[in-house]
N, C-alpha and C positions, 0 to 999 in steps of 0.2 A: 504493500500500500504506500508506504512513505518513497518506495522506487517509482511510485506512479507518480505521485507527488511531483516530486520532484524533475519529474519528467517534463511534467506541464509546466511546474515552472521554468526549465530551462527554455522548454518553446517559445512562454510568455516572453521570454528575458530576449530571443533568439530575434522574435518579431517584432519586439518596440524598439531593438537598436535597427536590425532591416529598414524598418518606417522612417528611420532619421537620415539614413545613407542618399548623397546625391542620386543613387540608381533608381530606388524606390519612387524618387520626387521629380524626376526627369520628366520634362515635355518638351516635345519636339522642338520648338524656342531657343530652350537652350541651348541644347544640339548645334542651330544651324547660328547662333553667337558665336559659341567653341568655335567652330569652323571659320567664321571671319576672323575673332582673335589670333587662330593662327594663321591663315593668311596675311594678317599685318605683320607679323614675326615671320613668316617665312619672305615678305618682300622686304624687310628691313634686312635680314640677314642673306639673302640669295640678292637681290640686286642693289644695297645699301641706298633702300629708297629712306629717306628722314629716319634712320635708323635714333636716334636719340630722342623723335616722337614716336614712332612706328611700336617698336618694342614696350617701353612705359605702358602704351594704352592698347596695345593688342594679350599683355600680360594680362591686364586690368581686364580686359574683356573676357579670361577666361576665371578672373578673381569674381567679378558680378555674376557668371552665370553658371557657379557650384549650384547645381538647387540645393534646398534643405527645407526643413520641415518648421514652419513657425511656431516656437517655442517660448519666446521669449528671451534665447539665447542673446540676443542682443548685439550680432555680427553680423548682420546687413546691411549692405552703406543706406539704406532707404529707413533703418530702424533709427528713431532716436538717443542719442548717448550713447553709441555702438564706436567703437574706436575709427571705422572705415565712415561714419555720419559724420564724425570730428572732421577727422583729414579732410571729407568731402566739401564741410563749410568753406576753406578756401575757394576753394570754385564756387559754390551759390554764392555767397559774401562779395564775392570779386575780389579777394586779396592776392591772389597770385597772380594775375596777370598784369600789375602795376609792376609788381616784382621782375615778372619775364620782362617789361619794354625797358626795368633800370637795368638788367642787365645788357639788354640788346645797344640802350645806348653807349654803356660802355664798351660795348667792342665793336661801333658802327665807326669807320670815317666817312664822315660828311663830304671829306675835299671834291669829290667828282661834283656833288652838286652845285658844291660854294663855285670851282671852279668853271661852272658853266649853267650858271641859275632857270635858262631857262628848259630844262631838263626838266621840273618839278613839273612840268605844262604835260609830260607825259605820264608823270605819277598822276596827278590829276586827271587826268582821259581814262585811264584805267578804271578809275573811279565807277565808273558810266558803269562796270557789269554788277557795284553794288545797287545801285538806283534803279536798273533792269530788272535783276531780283525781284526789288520791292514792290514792283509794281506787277509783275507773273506772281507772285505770292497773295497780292489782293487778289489778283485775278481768278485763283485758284481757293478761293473761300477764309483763306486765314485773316485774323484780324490786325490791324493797323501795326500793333504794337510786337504782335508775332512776325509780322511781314518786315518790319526793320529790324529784330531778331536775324532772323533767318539771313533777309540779302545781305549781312556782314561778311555771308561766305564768300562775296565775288571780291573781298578786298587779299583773297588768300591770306590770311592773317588769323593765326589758332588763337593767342589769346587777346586779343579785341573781338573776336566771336565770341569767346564764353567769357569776356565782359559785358557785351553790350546781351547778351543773353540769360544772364544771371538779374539785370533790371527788369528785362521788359519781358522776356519769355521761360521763364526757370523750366517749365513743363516739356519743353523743347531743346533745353541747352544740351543733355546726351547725343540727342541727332546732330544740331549744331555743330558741335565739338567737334564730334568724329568724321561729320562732312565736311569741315574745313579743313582739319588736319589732313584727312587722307588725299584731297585733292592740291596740298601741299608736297604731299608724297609722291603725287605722280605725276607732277609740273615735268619730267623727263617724257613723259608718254605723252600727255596733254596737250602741251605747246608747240613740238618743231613743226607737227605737220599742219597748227593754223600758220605761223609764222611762214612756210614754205610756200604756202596756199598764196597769201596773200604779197609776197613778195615776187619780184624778177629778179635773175639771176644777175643781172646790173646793179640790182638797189643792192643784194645781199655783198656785194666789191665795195661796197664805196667804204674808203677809208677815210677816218673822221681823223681831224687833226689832233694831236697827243693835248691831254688838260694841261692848264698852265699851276705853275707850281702856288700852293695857298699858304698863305703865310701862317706861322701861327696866331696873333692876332686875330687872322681871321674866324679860324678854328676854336678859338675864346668865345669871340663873339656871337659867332652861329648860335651855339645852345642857349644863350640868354635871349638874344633877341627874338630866334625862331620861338623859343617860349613864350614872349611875350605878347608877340602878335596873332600866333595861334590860339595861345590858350585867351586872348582877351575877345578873338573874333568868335571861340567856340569855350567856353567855361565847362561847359559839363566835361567837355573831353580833358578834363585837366588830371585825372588822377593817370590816364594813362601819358599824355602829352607831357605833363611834368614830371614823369620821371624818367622818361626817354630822354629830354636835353638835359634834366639830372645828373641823367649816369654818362651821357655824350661829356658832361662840361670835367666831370671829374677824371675821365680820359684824356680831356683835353688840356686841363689845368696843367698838368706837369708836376703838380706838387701833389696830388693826392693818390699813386700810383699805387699804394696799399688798397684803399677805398674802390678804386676801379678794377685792381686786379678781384678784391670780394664779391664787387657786385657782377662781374663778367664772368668769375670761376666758383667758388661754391655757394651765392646764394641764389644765381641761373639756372645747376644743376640740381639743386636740392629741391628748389620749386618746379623744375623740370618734371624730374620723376615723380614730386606727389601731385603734381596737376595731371600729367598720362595717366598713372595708374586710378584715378579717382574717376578723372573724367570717362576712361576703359570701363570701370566698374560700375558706371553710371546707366550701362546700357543691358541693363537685366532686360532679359526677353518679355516680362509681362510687362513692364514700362518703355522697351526699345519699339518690342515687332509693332510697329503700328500705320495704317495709311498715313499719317500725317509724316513720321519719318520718313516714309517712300517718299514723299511730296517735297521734303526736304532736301533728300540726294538730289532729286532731280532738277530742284530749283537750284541745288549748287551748281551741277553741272554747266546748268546755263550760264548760272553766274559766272562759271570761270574761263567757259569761252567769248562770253561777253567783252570782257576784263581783257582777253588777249588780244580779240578783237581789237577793240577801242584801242590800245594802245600802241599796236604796230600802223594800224591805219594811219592815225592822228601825227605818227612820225611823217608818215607819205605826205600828207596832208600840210603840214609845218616845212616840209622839202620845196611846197611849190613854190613858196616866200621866201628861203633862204638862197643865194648866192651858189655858185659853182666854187667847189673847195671847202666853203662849209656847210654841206647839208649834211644832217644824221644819218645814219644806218637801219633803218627801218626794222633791222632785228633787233636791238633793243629795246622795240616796242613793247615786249614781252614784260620785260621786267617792269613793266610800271605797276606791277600787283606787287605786293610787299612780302612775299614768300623770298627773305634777305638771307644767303646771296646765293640760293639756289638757282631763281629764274635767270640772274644775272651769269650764272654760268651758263646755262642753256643758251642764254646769245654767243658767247662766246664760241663755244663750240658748234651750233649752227655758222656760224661766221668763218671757223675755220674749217669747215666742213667744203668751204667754198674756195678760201684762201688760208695758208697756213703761216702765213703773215701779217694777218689783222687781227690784230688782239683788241677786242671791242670789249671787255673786261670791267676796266675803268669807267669806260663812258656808262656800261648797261649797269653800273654801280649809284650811278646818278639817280635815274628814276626807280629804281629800286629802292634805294631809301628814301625818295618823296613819296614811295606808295604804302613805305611804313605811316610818316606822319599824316598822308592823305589818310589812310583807312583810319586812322585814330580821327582825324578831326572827322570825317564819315561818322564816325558813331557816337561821334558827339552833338552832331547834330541830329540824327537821328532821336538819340536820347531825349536832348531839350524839348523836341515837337511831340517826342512817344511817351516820355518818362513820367 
């Protein structure tokens, strides 16, 4: 009798840990998460697409979609006071992505732009695929506030996505997230062949005259003044605008070479990976698989051909007024999305794809980083009209 006993209760004991196990709690969801998570991981590591985003949040994606059994265990980033909800508050909060643009200032040179101001006229064109967006996003039922959410993805720019998506859209910021990031990741697949589309093989020769040397005076100045007239024509975008010429001035100071080596090396990294893996774990199947996320990829997508669009064109365009000897290269059109200094390689290499003597590098560094500060003040104005 007590052999029976005890039999049952082995069973009992056998079946309520079974019921807790991911295997038990699995729905197809998860399943097909896993499988993207590891395609992010497996394109980070087989083609080193944004390996330093890719990984973080393809991990994360298989971190959010362990199923398990609602107990109160209190280890789901979506439970409150769960150590993964903590971490997560930097991203709802928006504390981390002021953090990523102080680092980014820190290790950006400005010089291509200083040297050649009106480059920013291309980061600005770029612009056009976040406004495109927002207007296919009304068009497709989402609300005002969701729709400038969302078109932050054609500025290619991960965290002023899931800043301007933590104000206006929290409900959406996992889609967000992961459609901006990923189409940051595959700016190598994305761009050559509109870039190729839209050019002759005349425009992709032209060689642009070398920038002129910027002094440092200059390079002092930029980060202040750039600050001040940005953030005074667009206020709400300040917490990310100010600490992008932040970390730009204390790079550039000369005397603060401790403070910019921290804010470029371990407090980039550190917010790196707890933004990937948070923002990865964001996207549990019962809150990811949804139409509105479908609606999301695909509103990126437009967005970010939009984005390439406008800004190779609007090079052509800027060609018909410029002089012989100085017109741009129309394949740096590319880079006027703020995915720094990814896109700005892919002209490059498109460029010498054609000549292996035109190093467009420099110049496609230019509107590259106006399309950083473009897309920040993008969502700062968006904010002020949505917020």
């Amino acid at each position: 009798m007590v052999s029976g006993e005890f039999g049952t209760f082995l069973s009992d004991v056998l079946s309520e840990f079974v019921s807790f196990t991911g295997f038990s709690n699995a729905e197809p969801g998860h399943l097909i998460m896993i499988l993207v998570g590891l395609f992010f991981i497996f394109l980070a590591i087989r083609y080193e697409f944004e390996p330093l985003l890719l990984i973080p949040i393809g991990f994360g994606i298989l971190i959010g979609n362990i199923p398990f059994k609602d107990a109160g265990l209190q280890i789901g980033l979506y439970e409150e006071g769960s150590v993964m909800n903590i971490l997560y508050s930097g991203v709802k909060q928006g504390w981390y992505p002021p953090l990523i643009f102080l680092g980014i200032g820190a290790m950006t040179d400005f010089s291509a732009l200083i040297s050649n101001p009106k480059l920013i006229l291309i980061g600005a064109a770029a612009q056009f695929g976040i406004f495109g967006a927002y207007i296919l996003a009304i068009s497709l039922g989402f609300a005002p506030d969701q729709a400038g959410a969302i078109s932050i993805i054609g500025g290619a720019d991960g965290p002023t996505a899931i800043f301007l998506s933590s104000k206006l859209a929290p409900n959406l910021m996992g889609a967000i997230a992961v459609s901006a990031y990923s189409y940051m990741a595959l700016i190598p697949v994305i761009q050559p062949p509109i870039m190729k589309l839209l050019t002759t093989k005349k425009e992709r020769l032209i060689k642009m005259k070398p920038p002129r040397q910027v002094s440092k005076r200059e390079k002092v100045l930029f980060p202040i003044i750039g600050f001040l007239l940005t953030a005074f024509i667009v206020p709400s975008g300040l917490p990310l605008l100010g600490m992008l010429f932040f970390g730009n001035l204390l790079k550039e100071s000369g005397v603060t070479k401790r403070l910019a080596d921290t804010a470029s090396g371990p407090i980039c990294n550190i917010v790196t990976i707890l933004l990937g893996v948070t923002v990865g774990a964001s996207t549990q199947a019962t809150q990811f698989l949804t139409l509105s996320s479908l609606k999301v990829f695909g509103i990126g997508v437009f967005a970010f051909f939009l984005a390439t669009f406008s800004g190779v064109l609007f090079v052509k365009f800027m060609n018909l007024f410029l002089k012989k000897g100085n017109k741009i290269n129309p394949l740096i059109g590319n880079a006027g999305v703020s995915a720094v200094p990814d896109a700005a390689r892919i002209s490059q290499q498109i460029g010498q794809e054609y000549d292996s003597s035109n190093y467009l590098l420099m110049h496609a560094m230019g509107p590259n980083v106006a399309g950083v500060i473009g897309s920040a003040v993008a969502a700062g104005i968006l904010l002020g009209f949505l917020g």
